[in-house]
C-alpha positions in Angstrom: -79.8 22.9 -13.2 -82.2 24.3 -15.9 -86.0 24.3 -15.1 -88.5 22.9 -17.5 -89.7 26.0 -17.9 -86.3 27.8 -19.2 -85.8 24.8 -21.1 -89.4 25.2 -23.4 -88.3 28.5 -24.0 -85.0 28.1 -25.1 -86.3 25.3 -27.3 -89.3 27.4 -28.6 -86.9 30.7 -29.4 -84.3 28.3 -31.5 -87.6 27.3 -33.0 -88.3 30.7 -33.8 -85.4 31.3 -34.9 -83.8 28.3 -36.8 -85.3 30.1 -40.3 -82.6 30.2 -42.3 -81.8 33.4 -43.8 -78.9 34.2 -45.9 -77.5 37.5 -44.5 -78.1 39.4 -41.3 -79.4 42.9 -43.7 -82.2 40.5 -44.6 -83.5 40.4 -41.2 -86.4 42.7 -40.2 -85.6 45.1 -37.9 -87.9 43.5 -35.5 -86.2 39.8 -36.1 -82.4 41.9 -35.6 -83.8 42.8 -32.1 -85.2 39.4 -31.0 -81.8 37.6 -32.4 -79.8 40.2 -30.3 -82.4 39.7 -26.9 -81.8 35.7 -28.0 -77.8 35.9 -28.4 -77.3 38.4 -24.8 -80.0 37.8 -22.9 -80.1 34.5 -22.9 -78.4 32.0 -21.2 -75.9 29.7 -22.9 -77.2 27.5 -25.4 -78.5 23.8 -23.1 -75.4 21.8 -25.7 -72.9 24.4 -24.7 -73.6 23.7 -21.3 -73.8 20.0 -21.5 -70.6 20.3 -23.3 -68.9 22.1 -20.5 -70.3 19.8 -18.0 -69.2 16.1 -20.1 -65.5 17.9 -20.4 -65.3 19.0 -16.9 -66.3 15.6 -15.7 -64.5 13.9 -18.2 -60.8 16.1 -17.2 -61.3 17.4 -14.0 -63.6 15.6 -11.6 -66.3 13.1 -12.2 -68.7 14.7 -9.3 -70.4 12.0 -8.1 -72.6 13.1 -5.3 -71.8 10.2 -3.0 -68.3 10.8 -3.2 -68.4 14.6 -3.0 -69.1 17.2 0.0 -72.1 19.1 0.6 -72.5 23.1 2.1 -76.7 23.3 3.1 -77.9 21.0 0.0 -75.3 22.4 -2.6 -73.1 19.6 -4.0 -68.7 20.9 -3.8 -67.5 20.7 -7.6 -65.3 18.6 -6.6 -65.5 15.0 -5.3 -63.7 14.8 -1.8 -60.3 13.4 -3.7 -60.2 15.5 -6.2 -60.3 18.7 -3.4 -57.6 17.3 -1.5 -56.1 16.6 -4.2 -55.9 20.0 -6.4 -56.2 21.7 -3.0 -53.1 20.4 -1.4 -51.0 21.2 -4.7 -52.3 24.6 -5.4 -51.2 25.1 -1.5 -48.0 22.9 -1.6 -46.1 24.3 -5.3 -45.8 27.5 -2.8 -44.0 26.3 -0.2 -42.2 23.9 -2.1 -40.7 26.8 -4.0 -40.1 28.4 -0.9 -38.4 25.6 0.5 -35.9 24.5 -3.1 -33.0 24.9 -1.0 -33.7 21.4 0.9 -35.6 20.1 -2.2 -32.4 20.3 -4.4 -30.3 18.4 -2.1 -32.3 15.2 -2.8 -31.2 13.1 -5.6 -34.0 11.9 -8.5 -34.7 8.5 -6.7 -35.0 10.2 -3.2 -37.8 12.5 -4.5 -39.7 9.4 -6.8 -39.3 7.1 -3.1 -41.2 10.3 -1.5 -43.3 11.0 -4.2 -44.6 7.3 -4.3 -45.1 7.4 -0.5 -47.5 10.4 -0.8 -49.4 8.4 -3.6 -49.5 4.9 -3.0 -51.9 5.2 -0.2 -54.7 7.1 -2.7 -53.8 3.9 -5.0 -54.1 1.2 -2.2 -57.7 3.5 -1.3 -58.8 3.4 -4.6 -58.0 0.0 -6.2 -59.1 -1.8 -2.9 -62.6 0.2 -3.6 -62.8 -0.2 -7.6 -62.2 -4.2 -6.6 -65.5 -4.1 -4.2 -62.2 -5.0 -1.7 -64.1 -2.5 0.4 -65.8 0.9 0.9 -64.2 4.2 1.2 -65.4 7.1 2.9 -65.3 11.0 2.0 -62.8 11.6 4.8 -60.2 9.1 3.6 -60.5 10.1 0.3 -59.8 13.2 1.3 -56.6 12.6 3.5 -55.5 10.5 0.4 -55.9 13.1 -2.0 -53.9 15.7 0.1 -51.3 13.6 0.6 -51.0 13.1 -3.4 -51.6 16.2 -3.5 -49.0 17.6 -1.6 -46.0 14.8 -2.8 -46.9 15.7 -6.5 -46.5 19.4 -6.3 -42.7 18.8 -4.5 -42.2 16.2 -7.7 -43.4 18.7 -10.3 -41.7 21.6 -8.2 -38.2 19.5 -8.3 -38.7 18.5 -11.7 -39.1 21.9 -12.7 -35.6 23.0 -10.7 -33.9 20.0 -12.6 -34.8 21.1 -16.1 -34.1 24.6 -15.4 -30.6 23.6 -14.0 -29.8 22.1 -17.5 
């Protein structure tokens, strides 16, 4: 996070330096060297960061902190699904590679039935939750992300052997 006091500078510098000028050679040599302190000393502009922040969220992970792991007091990025989850696949693609010559014996509905067997219990976990059916905790969200995790990596990973095979 950004402290109020980094924040009243930033906003006090683009206040500064938000006259407009027309080129750069109309600078002062003294304004040149403020906008280059401003542009590489600085950190990233607050929008920028907000920006990166509102996509990640939005693509990636939503982050809520009662959903999400903690080291000391430091949040994870990731909620507890969404580790299990990207986790598991970045582990399983690996060794489902290393392991095509069983994969490729399976016919398309054999690897949708496993597929759905990985996932349907990280649906059942979070519908049943999203309906106020219940509440989930970190741990099974966890387990239910690995397991979708791991079944969508061998999906992609035979999907990818299919297509190549064409």
């Amino acid at each position: 996070m950004i402290s109020t006091k980094k924040l009243r500078t930033r906003q006090r510098l683009k206040q500064e330096n938000h006259q407009e000028v027309g080129t750069i050679r109309e600078l002062s040599s003294q304004d040149k060297t403020r906008l280059v302190k401003v542009i590489v000393y600085q950190d990233p502009p607050i929008e920028l960061e907000l920006h990166i922040r509102s996509w990640f969220q939005k693509w990636i992970c939503h982050q809520g902190p009662d959903r999400s792991f903690f080291i000391g007091n430091k949040q994870l990025p990731l909620c507890a699904r969404c580790l299990g989850l990207y986790l598991s696949f970045l582990l399983a693609v690996p060794l489902s590679l290393s392991e095509m010559k069983h994969i490729r014996t399976l016919g398309l509905f054999e690897v949708v039935f496993l597929e759905a067997l990985f996932v349907i219990p990280l649906l059942i976990d979070g519908f049943t939750q999203l309906l106020n059916l219940r509440q989930s905790n970190n741990s099974l969200r966890l387990v239910t992300g690995l397991l979708a995790g791991f079944g969508s990596a061998n999906f992609l990973c035979y999907l990818v052997y299919r297509l190549t095979q064409l």
